[in-house]
ZATITI-362490 format. One line per 4 residues: number of its first residue (from 0); their letters; for each residue x, y negated, z of N, C-alpha, C. Coordinates in steps of 0.05 Angstrom, whole numbers. Layout:
NUM> a> X Y Z X Y Z X Y Z | ...
end
This chain:
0> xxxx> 1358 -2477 1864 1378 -2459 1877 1397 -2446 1857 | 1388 -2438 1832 1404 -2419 1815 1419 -2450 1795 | 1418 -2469 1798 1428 -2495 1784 1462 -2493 1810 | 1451 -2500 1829 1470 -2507 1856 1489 -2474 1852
4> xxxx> 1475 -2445 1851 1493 -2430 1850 1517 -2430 1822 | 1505 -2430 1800 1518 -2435 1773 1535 -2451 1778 | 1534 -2481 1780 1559 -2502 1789 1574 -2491 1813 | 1566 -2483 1821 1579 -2473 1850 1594 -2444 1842
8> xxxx> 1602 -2419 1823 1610 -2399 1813 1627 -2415 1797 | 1617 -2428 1778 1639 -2448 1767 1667 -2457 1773 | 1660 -2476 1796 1683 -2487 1814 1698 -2471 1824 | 1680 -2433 1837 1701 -2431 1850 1725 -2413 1816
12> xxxx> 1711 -2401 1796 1727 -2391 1780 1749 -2410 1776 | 1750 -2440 1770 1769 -2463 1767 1783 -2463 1792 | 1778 -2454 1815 1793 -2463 1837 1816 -2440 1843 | 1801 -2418 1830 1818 -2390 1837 1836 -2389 1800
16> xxxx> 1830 -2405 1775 1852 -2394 1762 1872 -2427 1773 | 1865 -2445 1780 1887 -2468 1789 1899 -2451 1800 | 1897 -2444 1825 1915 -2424 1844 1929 -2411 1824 | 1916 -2398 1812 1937 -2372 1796 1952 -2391 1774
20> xxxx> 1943 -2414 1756 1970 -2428 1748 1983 -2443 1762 | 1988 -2447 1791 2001 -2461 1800 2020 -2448 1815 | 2016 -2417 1822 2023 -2394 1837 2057 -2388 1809 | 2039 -2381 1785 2063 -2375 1767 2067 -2391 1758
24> xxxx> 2069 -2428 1758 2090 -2451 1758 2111 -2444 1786 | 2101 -2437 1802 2120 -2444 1832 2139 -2419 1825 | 2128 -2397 1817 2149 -2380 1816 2178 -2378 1802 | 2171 -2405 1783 2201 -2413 1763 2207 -2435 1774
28> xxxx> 2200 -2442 1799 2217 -2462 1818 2239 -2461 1840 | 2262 -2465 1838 2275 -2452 1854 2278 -2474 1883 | 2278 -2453 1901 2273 -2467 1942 2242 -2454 1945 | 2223 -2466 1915 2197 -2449 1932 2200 -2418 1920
32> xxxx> 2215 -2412 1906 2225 -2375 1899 2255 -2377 1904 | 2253 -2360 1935 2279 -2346 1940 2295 -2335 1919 | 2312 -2327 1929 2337 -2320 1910 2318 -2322 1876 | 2323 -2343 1872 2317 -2350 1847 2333 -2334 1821
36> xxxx> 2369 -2337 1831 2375 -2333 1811 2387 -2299 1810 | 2370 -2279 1821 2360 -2261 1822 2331 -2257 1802 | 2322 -2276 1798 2296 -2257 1777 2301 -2250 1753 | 2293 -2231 1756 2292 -2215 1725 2264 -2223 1714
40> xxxx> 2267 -2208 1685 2247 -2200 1672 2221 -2187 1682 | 2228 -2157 1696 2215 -2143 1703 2238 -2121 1716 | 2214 -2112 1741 2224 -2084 1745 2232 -2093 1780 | 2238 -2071 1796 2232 -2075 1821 2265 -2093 1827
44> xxxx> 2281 -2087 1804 2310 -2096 1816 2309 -2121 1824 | 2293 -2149 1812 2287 -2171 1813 2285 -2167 1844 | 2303 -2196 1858 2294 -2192 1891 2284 -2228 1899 | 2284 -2234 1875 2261 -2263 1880 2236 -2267 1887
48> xxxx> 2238 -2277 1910 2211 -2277 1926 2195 -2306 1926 | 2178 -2306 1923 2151 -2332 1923 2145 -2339 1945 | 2157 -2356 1969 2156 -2373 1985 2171 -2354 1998 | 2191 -2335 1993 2209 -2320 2007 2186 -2290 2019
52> xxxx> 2168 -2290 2008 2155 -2264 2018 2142 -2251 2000 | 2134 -2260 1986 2126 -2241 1957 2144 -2235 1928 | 2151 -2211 1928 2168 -2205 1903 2152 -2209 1873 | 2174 -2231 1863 2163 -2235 1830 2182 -2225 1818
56> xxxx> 2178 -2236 1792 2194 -2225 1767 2177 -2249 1738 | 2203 -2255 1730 2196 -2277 1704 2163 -2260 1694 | 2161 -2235 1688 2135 -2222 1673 2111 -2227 1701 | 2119 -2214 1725 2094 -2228 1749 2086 -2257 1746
60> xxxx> 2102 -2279 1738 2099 -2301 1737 2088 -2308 1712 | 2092 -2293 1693 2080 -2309 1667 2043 -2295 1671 | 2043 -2267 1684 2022 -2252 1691 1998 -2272 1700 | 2012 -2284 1725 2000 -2299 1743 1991 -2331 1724
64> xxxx> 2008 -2336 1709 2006 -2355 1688 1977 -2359 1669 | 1979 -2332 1655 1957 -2319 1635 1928 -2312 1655 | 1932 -2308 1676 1909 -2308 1687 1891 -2331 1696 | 1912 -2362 1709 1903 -2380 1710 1891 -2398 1689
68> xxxx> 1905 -2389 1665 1893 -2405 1630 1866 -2390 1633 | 1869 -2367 1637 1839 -2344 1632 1817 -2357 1654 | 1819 -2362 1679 1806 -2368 1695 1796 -2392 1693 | 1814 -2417 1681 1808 -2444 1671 1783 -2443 1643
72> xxxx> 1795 -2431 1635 1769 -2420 1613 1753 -2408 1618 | 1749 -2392 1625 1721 -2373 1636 1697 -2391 1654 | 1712 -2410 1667 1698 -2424 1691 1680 -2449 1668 | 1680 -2443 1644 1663 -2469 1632 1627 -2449 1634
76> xxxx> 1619 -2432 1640 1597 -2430 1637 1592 -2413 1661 | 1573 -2406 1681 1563 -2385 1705 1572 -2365 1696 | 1554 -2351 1678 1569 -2322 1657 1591 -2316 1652 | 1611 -2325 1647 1640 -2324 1643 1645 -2322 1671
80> xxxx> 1644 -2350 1687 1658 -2344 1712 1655 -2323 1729 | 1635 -2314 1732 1626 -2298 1743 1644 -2273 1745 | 1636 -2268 1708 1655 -2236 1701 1684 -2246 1700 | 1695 -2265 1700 1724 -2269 1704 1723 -2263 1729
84> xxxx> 1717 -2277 1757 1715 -2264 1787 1713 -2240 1794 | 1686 -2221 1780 1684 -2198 1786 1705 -2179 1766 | 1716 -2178 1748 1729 -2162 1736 1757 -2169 1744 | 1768 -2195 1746 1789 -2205 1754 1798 -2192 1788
88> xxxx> 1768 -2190 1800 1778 -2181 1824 1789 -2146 1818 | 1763 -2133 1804 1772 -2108 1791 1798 -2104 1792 | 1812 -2114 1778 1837 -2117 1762 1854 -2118 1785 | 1858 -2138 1806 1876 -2139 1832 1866 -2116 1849
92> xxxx> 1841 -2098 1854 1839 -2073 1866 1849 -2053 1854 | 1853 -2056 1826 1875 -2033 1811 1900 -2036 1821 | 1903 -2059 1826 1933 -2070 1823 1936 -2061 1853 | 1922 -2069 1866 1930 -2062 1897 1932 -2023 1897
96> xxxx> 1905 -2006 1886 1917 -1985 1891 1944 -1968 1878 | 1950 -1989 1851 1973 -1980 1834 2005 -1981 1859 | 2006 -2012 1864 2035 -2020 1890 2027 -2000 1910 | 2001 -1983 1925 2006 -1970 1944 2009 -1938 1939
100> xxxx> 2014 -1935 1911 2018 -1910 1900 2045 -1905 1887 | 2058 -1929 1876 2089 -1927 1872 2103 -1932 1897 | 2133 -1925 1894 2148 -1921 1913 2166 -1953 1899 | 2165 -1967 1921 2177 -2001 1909 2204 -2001 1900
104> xxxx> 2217 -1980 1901 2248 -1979 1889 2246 -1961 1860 | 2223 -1944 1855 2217 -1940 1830 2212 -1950 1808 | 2223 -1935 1772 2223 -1952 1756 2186 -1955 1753 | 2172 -1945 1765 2146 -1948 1762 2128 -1980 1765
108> xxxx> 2156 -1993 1783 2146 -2015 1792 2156 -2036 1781 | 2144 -2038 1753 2159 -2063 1727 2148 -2079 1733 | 2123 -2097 1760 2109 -2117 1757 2130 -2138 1773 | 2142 -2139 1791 2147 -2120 1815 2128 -2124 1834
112> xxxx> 2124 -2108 1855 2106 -2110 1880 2121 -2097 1904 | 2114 -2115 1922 2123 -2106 1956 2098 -2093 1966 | 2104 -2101 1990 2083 -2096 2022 2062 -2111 2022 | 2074 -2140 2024 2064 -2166 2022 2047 -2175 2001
116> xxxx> 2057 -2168 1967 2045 -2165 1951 2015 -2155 1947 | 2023 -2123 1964 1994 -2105 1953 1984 -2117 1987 | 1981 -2130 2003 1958 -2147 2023 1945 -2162 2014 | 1963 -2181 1992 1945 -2210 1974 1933 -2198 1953
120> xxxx> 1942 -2171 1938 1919 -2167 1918 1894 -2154 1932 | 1893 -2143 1952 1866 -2131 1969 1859 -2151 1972 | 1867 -2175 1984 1845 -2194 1993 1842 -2218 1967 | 1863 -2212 1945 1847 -2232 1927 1818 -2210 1913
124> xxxx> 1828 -2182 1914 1807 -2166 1897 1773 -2169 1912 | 1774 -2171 1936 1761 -2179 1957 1740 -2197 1948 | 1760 -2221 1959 1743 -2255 1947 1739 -2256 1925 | 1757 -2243 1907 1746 -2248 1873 1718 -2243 1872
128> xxxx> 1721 -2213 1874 1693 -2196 1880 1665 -2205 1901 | 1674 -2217 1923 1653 -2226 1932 1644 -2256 1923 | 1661 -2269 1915 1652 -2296 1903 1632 -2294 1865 | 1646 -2272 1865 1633 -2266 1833 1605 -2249 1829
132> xxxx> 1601 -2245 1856 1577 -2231 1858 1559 -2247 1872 | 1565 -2271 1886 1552 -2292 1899 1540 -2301 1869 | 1561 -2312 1852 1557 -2322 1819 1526 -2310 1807 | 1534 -2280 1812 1517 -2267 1792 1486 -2283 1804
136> xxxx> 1483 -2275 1822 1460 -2282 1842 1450 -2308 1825 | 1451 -2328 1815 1459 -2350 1797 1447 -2333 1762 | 1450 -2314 1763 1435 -2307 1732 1417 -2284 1734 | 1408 -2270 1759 1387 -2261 1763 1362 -2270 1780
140> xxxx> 1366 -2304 1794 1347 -2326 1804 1323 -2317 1792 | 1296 -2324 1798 1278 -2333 1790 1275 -2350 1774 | 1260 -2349 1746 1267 -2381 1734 1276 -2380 1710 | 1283 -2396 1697 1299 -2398 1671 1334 -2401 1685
144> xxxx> 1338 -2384 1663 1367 -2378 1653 1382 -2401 1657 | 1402 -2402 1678 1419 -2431 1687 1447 -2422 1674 | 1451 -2438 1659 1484 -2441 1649 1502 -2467 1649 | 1495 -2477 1675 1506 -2508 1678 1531 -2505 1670
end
């Protein structure tokens, strides 16, 4: 059971940083990012949106970039993946209560973030968190220590 959980924590850390490098490839694509030639660097002025509903910015996209390399890596052992899931989710529940605490036209908001934005980081902070805790389950089994 703790063999099947380990490979199974694995996959999903690889499945969730693909998403996140494929999330900040699309964002330097223009048709799948609205007003493309609107993004900035950073900062809320950027009005380029990621399938026309989530606000990016060249730095959200390289963000989303650096997290998918991180997630591709982390996912080579249960242990890693795990704490990439559970801290990674961490990290999007900061992020979600940070967008519902700035005002989105403020210079506060250099990532940028909308409405839409802080919904997908609650529910990626969510699944991160509940898939990384499914993981852990996988290195406190009964048994010898599984690091498929």
């Amino acid at each position: 059971m703790a063999r099947t959980q380990a490979h199974w924590v694995r996959l999903a850390a690889t499945a969730v940083g693909a998403v996140f490098l494929l999330v900040g490839i699309a964002g330097f694509i223009p048709g799948i990012t609205t007003n493309y030639d609107d993004l900035s660097f950073a900062g809320h002025m950027s009005s380029a949106e990621l399938l026309g509903v989530f606000q990016v910015s060249i730095l959200h996209n390289i963000v989303h970039l650096l997290f998918g390399v991180a997630g591709l890596a982390l996912a080579r052992t249960a242990r890693t993946a795990t704490h990439y899931l559970v801290w990674g989710g961490v990290i999007y529940l900061v992020l979600w209560f940070y967008g519902l605490a700035i005002g989105h036209d403020s210079s506060a908001n250099f990532v940028p973030v909308n409405d839409a934005d802080n919904w997908l980081h609650l529910g990626l902070a969510l699944g991160m968190i509940g898939l990384g805790l499914i993981g852990r389950r996988s290195q406190i089994a009964p048994g010898e220590p599984v690091e498929a």
